[in-house]
N, C-alpha and C positions, 0 to 999 in steps of 0.2 A: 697759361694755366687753365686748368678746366676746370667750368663752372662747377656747382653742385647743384643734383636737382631730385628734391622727392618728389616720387606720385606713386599712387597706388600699386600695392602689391594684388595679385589677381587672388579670386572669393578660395581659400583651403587649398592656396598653392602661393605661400608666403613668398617663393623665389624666384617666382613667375609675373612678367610687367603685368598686372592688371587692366579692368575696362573701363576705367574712368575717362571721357572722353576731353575733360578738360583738361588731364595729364597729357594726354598722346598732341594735343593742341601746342602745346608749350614744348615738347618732343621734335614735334614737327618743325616747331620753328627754327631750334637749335641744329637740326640735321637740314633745313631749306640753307641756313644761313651757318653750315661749315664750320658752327662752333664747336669746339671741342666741351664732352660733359663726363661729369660725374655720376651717375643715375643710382639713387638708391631707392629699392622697395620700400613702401611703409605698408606691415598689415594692418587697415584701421581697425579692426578689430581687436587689434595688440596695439598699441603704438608704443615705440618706445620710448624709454625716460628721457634720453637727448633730445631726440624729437620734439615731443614734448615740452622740456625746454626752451627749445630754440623756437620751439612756433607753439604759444600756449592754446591756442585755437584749435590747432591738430588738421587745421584742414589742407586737401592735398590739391594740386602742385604749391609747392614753395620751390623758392629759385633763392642762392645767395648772390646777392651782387653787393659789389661794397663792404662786404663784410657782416652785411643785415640780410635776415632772411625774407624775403618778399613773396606774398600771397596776393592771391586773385590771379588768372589764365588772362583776365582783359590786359590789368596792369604789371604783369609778367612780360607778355606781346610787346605791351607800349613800349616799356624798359628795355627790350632787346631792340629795339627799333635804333630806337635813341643812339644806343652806346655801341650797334654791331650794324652802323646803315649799310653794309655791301655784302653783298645782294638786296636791295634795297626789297621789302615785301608789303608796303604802304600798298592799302588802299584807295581807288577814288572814293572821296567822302561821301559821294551822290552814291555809291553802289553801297558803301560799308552794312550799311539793313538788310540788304537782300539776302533773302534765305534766311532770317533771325526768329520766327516764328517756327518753323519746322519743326525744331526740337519739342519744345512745349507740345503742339499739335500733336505730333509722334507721342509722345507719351502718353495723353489723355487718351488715344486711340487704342495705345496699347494695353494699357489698365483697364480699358472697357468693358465693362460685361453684357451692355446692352446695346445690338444691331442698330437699336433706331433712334439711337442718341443725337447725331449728327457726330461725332469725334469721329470717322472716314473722311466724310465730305469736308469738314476743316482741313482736313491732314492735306486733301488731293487740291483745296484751293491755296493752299502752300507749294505746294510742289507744282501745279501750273503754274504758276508764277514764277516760281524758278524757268521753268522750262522756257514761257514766255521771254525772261532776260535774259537767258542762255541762247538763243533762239535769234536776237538782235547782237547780243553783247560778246558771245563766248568766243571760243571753248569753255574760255577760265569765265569768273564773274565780273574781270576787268578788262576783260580782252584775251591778249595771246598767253600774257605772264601770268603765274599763280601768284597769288597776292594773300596778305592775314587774314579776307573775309572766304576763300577758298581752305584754309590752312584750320579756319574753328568750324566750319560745315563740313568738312572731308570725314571728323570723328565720329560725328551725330547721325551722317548720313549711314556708318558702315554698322551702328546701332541701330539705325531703323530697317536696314538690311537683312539684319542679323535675325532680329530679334520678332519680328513682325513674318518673316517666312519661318523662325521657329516656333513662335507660339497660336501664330495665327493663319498660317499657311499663304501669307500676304505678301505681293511682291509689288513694286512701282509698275502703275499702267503701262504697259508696250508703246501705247500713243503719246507719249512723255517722251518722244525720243533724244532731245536735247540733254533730260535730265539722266538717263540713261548712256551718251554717252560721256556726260561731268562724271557721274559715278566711276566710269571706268576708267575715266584718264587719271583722278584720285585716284583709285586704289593701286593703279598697275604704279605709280611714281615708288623708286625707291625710298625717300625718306619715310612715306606709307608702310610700305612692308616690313621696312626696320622695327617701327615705331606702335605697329595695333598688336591688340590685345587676341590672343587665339577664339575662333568663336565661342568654343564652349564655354572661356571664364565669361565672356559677354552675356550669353544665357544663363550664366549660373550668378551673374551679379545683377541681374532683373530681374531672376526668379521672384525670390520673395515680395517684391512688389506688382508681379504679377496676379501672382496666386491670394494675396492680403484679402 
């Protein structure tokens, strides 16, 4: 039987998967790991009374297992781990952090309005350090297999992509070349292509906190 699973509908295109990166995370894993889903849009903007309902928090992804509707992307991951281990997508515990900063750094960079803040230079000793593990460890962050800490960097990564050559004309250093080719072996995977959000709803759901 196939699971069910909400996550965001994309910003003023209620029938379109939206940009929520911890949606497409939980997406990913369900298409890594050959489960069969249900996928239904939520516009949060609207949400509906079910919804609602079923998850009085409203926050998106929920997953039902068991009959309960279960929130949070980390304890979503765990849960499918658990009860669908093959293809197994565990992480080494020593690697699980790497790359966990990024997001956060990406965003203060992006919301910046001031050159000399230091939010770049955070961002780039982020991603050297990707590149640095990548560099010893890769392709993936645990070696040859994609793994959960590959599977919730893959979404954040294709939002700093996105979003940082759109608003800012910013693209990852050339001399990063490790991190440059993780990004592309991400994106080109098919569970990836199934599972992201078109770039414009990406840019059209940072707008507003760009612009604030």
């Amino acid at each position: 039987m196939a699971l069910e699973v909400c996550v965001k509908a994309a910003v003023g295109a209620p029938d379109v998967l939206g940009d929520c990166p911890f949606s497409q995370r939980v997406l990913l894993t369900l298409e890594e790991k050959k489960i069969p889903y249900q996928m239904h849009l939520i516009n949060v903007s609207d949400k509906p009374k079910w919804f609602l309902e079923a998850n009085p928090e409203g926050k998106v992804p929920v997953i039902k297992l068991d009959c309960k509707w279960i929130a949070d992307s980390d304890v979503i991951v765990g849960l499918l781990e658990e009860k669908f281990p093959d293809p197994s997508l565990a992480s080494n515990p020593e690697f699980a952090s790497v790359g966990s900063k990024i997001f956060s750094t990406f965003g203060t960079f992006l919301k910046s309005k001031d050159a000399c803040d230091g939010s770049e230079q955070a961002l780039l000793v982020e991603l050297k350090a990707l590149d640095d593990h990548l560099k010893c460890h890769g392709p993936y962050i645990c070696g040859e297999k994609v793994t959960a800490v590959d599977l919730s960097l893959a979404p954040k990564l294709y939002h700093l992509v996105v979003t940082l050559g759109h608003f800012k004309g910013w693209s990852v250093p050339e001399n990063l070349c490790s991190v440059h080719k993780y990004i592309k072996l991400l994106f080109a995977r098919e569970s990836f292509e199934k599972t992201k959000a078109a770039k414009e709803y990406v840019i059209a759901g940072w707008a507003p906190k760009v612009n604030a």
